[in-house]
C-alpha positions as CSV (number, residue, x, y, z in Angstrom):
1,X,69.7,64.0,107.9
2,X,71.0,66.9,109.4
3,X,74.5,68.6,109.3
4,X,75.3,67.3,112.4
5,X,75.0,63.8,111.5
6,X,77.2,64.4,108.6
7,X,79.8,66.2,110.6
8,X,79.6,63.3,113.3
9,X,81.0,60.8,111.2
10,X,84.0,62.7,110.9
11,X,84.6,62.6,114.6
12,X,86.6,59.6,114.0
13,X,90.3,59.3,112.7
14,X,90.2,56.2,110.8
15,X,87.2,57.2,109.2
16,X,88.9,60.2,108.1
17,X,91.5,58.0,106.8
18,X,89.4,56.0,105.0
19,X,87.8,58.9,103.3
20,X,90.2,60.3,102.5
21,X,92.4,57.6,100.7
22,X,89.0,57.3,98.8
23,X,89.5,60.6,97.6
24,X,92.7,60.0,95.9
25,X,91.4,57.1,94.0
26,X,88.6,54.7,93.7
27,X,89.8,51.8,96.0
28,X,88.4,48.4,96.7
29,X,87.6,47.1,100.4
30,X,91.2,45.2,100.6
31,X,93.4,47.9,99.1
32,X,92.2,50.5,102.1
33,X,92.9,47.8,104.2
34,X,96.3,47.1,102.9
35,X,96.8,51.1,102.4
36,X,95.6,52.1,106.0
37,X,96.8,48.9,107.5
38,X,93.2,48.7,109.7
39,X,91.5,45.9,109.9
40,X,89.0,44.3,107.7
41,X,86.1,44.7,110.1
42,X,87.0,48.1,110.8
43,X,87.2,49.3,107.8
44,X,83.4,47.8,106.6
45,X,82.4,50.1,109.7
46,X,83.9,53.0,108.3
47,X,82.3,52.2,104.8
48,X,78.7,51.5,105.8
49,X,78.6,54.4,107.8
50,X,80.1,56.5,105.3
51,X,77.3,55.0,102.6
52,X,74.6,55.5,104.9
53,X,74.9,59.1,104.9
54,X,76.0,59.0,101.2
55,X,79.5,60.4,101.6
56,X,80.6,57.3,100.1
57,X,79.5,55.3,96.4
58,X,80.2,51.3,95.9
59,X,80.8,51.1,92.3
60,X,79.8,48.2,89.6
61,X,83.0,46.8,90.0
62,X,83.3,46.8,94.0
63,X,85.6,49.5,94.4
64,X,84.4,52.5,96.7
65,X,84.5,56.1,96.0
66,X,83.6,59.7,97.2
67,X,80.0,60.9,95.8
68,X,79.6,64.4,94.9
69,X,78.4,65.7,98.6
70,X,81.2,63.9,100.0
71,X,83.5,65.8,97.7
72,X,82.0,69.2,99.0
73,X,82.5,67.7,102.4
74,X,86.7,66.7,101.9
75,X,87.2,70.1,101.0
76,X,85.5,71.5,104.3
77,X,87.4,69.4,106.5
78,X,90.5,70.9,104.5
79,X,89.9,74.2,105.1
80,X,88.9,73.4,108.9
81,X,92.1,71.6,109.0
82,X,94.1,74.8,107.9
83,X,92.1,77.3,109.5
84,X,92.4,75.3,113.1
85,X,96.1,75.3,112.0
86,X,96.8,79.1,111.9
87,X,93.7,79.8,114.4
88,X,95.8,82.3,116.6
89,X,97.0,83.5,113.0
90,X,93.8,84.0,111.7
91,X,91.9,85.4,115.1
92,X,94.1,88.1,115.8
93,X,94.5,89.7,111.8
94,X,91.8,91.4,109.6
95,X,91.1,88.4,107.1
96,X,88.3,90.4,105.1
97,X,90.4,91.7,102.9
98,X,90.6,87.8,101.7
99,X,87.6,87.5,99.0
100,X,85.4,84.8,100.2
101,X,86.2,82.5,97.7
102,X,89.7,82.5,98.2
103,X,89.2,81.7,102.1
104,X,87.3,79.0,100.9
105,X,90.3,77.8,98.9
106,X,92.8,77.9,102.1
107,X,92.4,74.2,102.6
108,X,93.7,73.8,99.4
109,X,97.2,75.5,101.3
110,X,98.3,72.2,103.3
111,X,101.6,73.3,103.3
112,X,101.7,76.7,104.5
113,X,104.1,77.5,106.9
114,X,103.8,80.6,109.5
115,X,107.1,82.9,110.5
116,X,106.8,85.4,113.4
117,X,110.1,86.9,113.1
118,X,109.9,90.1,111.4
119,X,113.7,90.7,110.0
120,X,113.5,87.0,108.9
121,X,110.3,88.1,107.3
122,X,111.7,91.1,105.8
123,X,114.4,89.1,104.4
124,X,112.1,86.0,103.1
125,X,110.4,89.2,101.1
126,X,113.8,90.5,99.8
127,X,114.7,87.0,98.6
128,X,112.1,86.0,96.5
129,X,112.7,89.6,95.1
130,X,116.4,88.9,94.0
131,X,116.2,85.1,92.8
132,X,112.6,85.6,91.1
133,X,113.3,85.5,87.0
134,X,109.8,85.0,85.4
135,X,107.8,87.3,87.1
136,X,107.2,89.9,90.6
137,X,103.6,90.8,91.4
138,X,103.6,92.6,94.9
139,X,101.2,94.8,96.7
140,X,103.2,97.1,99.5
141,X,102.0,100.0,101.3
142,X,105.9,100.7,101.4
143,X,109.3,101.2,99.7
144,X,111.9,98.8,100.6
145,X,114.8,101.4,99.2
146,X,117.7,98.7,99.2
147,X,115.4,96.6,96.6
148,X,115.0,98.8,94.2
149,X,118.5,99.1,92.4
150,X,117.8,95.3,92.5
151,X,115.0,95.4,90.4
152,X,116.3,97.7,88.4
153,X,119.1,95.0,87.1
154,X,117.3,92.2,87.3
155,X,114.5,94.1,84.6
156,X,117.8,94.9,82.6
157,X,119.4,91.6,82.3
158,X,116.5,89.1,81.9
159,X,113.0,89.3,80.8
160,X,111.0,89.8,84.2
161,X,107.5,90.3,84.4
162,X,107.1,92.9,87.0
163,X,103.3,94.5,88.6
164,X,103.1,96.3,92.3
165,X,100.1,97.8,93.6
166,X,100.8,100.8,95.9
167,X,99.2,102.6,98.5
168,X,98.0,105.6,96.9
169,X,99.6,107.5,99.9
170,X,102.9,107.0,99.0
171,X,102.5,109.3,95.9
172,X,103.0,112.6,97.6
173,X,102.1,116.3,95.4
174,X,101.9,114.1,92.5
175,X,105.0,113.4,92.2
176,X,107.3,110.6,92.2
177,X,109.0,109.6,95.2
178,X,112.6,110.4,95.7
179,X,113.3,106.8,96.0
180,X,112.3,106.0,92.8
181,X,114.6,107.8,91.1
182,X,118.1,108.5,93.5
183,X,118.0,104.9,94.0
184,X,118.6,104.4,90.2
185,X,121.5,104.7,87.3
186,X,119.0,105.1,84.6
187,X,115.5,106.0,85.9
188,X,114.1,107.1,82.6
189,X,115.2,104.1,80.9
190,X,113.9,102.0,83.8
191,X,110.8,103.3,83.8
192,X,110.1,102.6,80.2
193,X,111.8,99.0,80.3
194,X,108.5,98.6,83.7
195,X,106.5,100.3,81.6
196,X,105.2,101.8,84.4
197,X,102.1,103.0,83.1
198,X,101.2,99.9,82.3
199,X,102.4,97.6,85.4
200,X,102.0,100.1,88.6
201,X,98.8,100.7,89.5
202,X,97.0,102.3,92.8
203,X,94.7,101.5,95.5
204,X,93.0,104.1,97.6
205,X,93.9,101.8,100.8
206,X,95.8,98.7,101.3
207,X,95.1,96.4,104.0
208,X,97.2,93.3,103.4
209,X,100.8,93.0,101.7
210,X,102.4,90.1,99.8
211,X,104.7,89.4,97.2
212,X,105.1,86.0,94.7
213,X,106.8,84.8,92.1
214,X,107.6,81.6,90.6
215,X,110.1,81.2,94.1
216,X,106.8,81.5,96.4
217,X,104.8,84.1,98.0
218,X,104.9,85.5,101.3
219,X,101.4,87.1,103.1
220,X,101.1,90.1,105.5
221,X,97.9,90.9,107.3
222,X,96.5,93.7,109.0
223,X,96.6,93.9,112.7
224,X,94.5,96.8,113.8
225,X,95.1,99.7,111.3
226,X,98.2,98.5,109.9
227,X,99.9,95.6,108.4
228,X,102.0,93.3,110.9
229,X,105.2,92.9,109.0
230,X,106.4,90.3,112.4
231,X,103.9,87.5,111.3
232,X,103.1,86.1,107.8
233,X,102.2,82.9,106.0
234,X,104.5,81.6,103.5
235,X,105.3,78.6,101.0
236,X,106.6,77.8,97.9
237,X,104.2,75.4,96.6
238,X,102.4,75.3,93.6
239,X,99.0,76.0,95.0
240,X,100.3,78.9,96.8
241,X,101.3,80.4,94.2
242,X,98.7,80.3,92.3
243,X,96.6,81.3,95.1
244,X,98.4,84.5,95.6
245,X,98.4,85.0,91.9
246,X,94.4,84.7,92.0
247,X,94.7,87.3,94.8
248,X,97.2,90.0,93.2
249,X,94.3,89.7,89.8
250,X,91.6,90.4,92.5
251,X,92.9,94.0,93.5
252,X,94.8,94.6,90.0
253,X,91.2,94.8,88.8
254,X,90.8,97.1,91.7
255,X,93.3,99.6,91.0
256,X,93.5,102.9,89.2
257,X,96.2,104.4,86.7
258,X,99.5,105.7,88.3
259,X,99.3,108.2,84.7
260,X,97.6,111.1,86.4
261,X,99.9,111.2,89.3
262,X,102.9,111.1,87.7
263,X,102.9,112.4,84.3
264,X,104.4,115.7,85.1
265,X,107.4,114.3,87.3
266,X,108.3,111.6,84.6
267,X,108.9,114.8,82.1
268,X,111.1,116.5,84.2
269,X,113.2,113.6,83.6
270,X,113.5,114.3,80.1
């Protein structure tokens, strides 16, 4: 058996159907025929075919279910079905700096949604910012100014979990941005409440943005040499959320102390 012959018998619709109703639960012949409303004969079809080419297991007790290749095989045609999905998406931004095995996981993202209007997206990124209230992990090779005094209250009056990555070019001289500190009441005591040391950390180049939170998570991609702020992927499910989670712990583990670069600015604020 070669792949084709696998990836032929999915070249029908209600033989998707049926496989996939199978992989929700173990099912007997008449309850996919009830569930899928296709007929009886049909739906032996689909079944011996599926069997033949062991995608498919009939158990002691008559009821069907999805072997362990046809397992690996449901998740394929789920990431097929999201990648054909966002094709143009995908084809025209840099998705390499996506670790493999979180492409792999993309058809685990069913209910992704794409905007391509960048002050909509903008604004999408400044909402989950002011309603988040567990936690904010964001990368950004940018400063969005008006957020920041946002931040600062929402740190203040609830406990907020707060990490960012940050281009390493934004730290100028080695010292901190005037941004980070004009945009504040209390910088000192903001940047000890963030514990900054602790929660801000560098990377030597950023090719992708995004930030989540227990609202959702929103996804920028690099178009050429920079990120294209007018499309991104976003969604508030579950699985995207902990998707983008698995991503922000994949380049947290990449990035270096902020300490060295700013050690000598936070001082002067003493």
């Amino acid at each position: 058996m070669e792949i084709k012959d696998l990836f032929f018998e999915f070249s029908n619709e209600d033989r998707i159907a049926v496989f996939r109703s199978l992989y929700e639960k173990d099912k007997k012949h008449s309850e996919i025929e009830r569930d899928l409303n296709i007929t009886g004969s049909e739906v032996s079809r689909h079944l011996k075919r599926l069997r033949e080419k062991k995608l498919v297991n009939k158990t002691k007790e008559g009821k069907y279910s999805i072997s362990n290749i046809g397992k690996i095989f449901y998740w394929i045609i789920n990431l097929f079905k999201v990648s054909i999905k966002y094709k143009d998406f995908f084809n025209i931004h840099d998705i390499t700096s996506i670790p493999l095995y979180l492409i792999l996981q993309l058809g685990e993202l069913q209910t992704l949604e794409l905007s391509t209007k960048t002050l909509q997206n903008i604004e999408l990124w400044s909402d989950l910012v002011k309603n988040s209230e567990q936690f904010i992990y964001a990368i950004t090779d940018q400063f969005q100014n008006s957020l920041l005094p946002i931040v600062e209250q929402n740190i203040h009056n609830q406990n907020l979990e707060i990490r960012a990555l940050i281009d390493k070019s934004l730290l100028k001289s080695y010292h901190i941005p005037k941004e980070w500190s004009e945009k504040f009441k209390e910088p000192m005591k903001f940047y000890k409440k963030l514990n900054i040391y602790e929660n801000i950390r560098l990377l030597e180049k950023i090719s992708l943005s995004f930030v989540v939170s227990e609202k959702g998570g929103i996804l920028f991609l690099n178009k050429g040499n920079d990120i294209d702020y007018s499309q991104c992927l976003i969604d508030n499910h579950p699985s995207f959320i902990n998707w983008c989670k698995d991503l922000f712990k994949f380049y947290w583990n990449k990035g270096k102390s902020i300490k060295p670069f700013i050690r000598k600015a936070l001082k002067s604020f003493n």
